[in-house]
N, C-alpha and C positions, 0 to 999 in steps of 0.2 A: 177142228180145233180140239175134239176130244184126247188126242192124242199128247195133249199139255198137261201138265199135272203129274200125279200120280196113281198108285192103285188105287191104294187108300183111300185118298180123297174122290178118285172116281166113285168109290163104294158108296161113302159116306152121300154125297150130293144122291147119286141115287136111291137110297135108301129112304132119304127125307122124300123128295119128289114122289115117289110112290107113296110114301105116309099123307103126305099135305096135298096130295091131287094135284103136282107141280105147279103149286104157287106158296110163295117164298116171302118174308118181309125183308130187308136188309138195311142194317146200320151202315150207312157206307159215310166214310170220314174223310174221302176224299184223296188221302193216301197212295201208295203206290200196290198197297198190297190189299188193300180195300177196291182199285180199279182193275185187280189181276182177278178179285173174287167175282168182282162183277162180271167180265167178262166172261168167266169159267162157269158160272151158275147157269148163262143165256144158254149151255149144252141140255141143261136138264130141266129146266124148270120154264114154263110158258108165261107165268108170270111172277114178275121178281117187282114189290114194292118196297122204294127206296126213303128211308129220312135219315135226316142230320142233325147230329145236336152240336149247338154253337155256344163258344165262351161267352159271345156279345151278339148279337143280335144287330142282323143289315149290316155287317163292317162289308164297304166295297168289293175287297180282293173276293172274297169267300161267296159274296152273291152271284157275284161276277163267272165264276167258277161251277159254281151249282146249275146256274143259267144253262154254260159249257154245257156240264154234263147233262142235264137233262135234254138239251136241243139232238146232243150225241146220241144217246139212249131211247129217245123220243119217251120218254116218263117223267113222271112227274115226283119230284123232291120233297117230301114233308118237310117240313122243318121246328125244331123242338130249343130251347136254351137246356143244356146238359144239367142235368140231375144233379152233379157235381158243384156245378157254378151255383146251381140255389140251394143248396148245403153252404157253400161257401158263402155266399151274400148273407147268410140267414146267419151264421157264426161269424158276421163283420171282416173277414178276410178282407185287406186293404183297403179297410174304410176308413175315413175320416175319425175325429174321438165326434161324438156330441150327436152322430146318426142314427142310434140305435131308436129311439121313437119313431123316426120316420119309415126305416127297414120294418119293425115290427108292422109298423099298420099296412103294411104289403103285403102279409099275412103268407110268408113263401114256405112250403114243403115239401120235402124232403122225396125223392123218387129218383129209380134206379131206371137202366135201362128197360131191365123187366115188365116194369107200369109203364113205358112208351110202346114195347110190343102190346101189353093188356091193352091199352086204351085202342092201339088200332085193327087191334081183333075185333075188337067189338064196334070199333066205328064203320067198320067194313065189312062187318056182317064175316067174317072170317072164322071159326071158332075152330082151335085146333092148329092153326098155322105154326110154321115154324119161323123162326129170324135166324140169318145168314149174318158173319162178322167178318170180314176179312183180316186175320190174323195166323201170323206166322211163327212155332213154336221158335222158329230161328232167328227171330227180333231182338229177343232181349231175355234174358234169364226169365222176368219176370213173364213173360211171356209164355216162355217154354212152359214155368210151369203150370199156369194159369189152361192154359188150353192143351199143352200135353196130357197132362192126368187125366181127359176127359178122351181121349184120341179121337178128336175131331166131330164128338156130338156129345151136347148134352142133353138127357131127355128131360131130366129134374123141369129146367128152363127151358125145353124146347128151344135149344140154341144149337147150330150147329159153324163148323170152320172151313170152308170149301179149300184154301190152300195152306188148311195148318202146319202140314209136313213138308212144305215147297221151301225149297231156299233160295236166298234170296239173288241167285243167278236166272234160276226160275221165274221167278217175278216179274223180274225186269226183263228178260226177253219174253216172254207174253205181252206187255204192256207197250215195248218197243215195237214190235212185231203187228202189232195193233192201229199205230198212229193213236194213239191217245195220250192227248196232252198229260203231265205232268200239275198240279195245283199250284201257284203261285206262291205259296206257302214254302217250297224248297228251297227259292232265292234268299230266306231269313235263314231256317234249319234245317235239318234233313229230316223235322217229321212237319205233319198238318198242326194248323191249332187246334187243340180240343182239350176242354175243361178249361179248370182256373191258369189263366194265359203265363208258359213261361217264360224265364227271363231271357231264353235262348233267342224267342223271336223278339225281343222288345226294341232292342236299339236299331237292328236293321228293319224293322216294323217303320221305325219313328223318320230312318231315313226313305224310305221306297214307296210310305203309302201313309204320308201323314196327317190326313183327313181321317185316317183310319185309325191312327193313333189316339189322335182327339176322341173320337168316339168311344176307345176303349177305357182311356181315362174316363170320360164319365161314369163308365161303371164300374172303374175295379183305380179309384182317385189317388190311393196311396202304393200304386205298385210301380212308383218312381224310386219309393225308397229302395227295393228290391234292386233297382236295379244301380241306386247308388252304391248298393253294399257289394253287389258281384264287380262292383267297377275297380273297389277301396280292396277287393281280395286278387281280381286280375293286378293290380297296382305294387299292393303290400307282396307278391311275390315275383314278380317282375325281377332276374337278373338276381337271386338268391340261391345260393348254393347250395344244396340240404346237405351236403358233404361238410359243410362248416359246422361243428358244434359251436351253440351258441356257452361263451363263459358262465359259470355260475353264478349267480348272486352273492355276493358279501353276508 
């Protein structure tokens, strides 16, 4: 399977393995380009540990999933609530008015993925490790440039990108070529959920796994309104001709 990929990222994966004594942490999100890393890493690295951070916590689809992969991979899942979503819960993002005493005495702070690699450096007696992402500079601009600039390692963070440079035909036939399932997650959007939940997944959320909906409202209660507002802008331009100037005001 070495033969998948690229140069680059062949170098790259080898150069960490030889650095970390071929063992790896890995953020894996459950994605398609996150399951092509994982697959591509099992060439170099003896041992690859995996966690996930989640918008919500135990929502079925995403348990259900991890389950998957970890029975697949035979390893074991961390699992963490995303750095993101307790900024956000901490800053009332879609909260009710009147909750801020109750959030505050939850006493929540503020951490990046960084302090989730820290924490399991040291809970694992690991010191030195690297973390694997599976990220592809071909995603999304923001992408490109977030992990371009670094060309598939960053030492700063001891982070590195097993198929930063793959695109995304690559991906998918690795993944295809695999038998490994797809996250349930694609039946809403074409991406996974992760962080503050958006609105892309909500309404086909609400129809396919509404048990899981309910859940997600209780922590994130006003992100109904979000999705009344994308409904009132699908609506408000519904059959609008932008070719029509509108008259001017009197």
């Amino acid at each position: 399977m070495t033969s998948i990929g690229t140069e680059k990222s062949r170098k790259v994966c080898e150069a960490v393995a030889e650095t970390s004594s071929g063992i790896c942490l890995f953020g894996f999100s459950r994605g398609k380009d996150s399951i092509a890393a994982w697959l591509y890493l099992r060439n170099f690295f003896h041992r690859i540990i995996p966690f996930h951070c989640t918008s919500v916590p135990h929502l079925g689809f995403i348990d259900r999933s991890l389950a998957y992969y970890e029975e697949l991979f035979q390893t074991k899942i961390y699992r963490f609530l995303s750095g993101e979503c307790s900024a956000a819960l901490g800053r009332l993002v879609w909260q009710p008015p009147g909750c801020e005493e109750e959030i505050d005495r939850m006493e929540l702070w503020e951490y990046s993925n960084r302090t989730i690699c820290e924490f399991l450096e040291q809970e694992l007696d690991l010191p030195g490790v690297w973390c694997a992402w599976g990220m592809s500079m071909y995603d999304s601009i923001q992408r490109r440039k977030f992990v371009g600039m670094y060309g598939g390692v960053n030492p700063r963070t001891r982070s590195f990108y097993p198929c930063f440079d793959w695109h995304k035909d690559q991906i998918l036939a690795l993944v295809e070529s695999s038998g490994v399932k797809l996250a349930p997650d694609y039946r809403m959007h074409n991406r996974t959920l992760a962080g503050v939940p958006h609105y892309s997944h909500l309404d086909k959320m609400e129809e396919l796994y509404p048990e899981d909906f309910k859940r997600l409202l209780l922590m994130w209660p006003m992100i109904r309104a979000e999705q009344a507002r994308q409904k009132f802008r699908r609506t408000a331009f519904e059959g609008r001709n932008p070719s029509q100037s509108e008259p001017m005001p009197h």
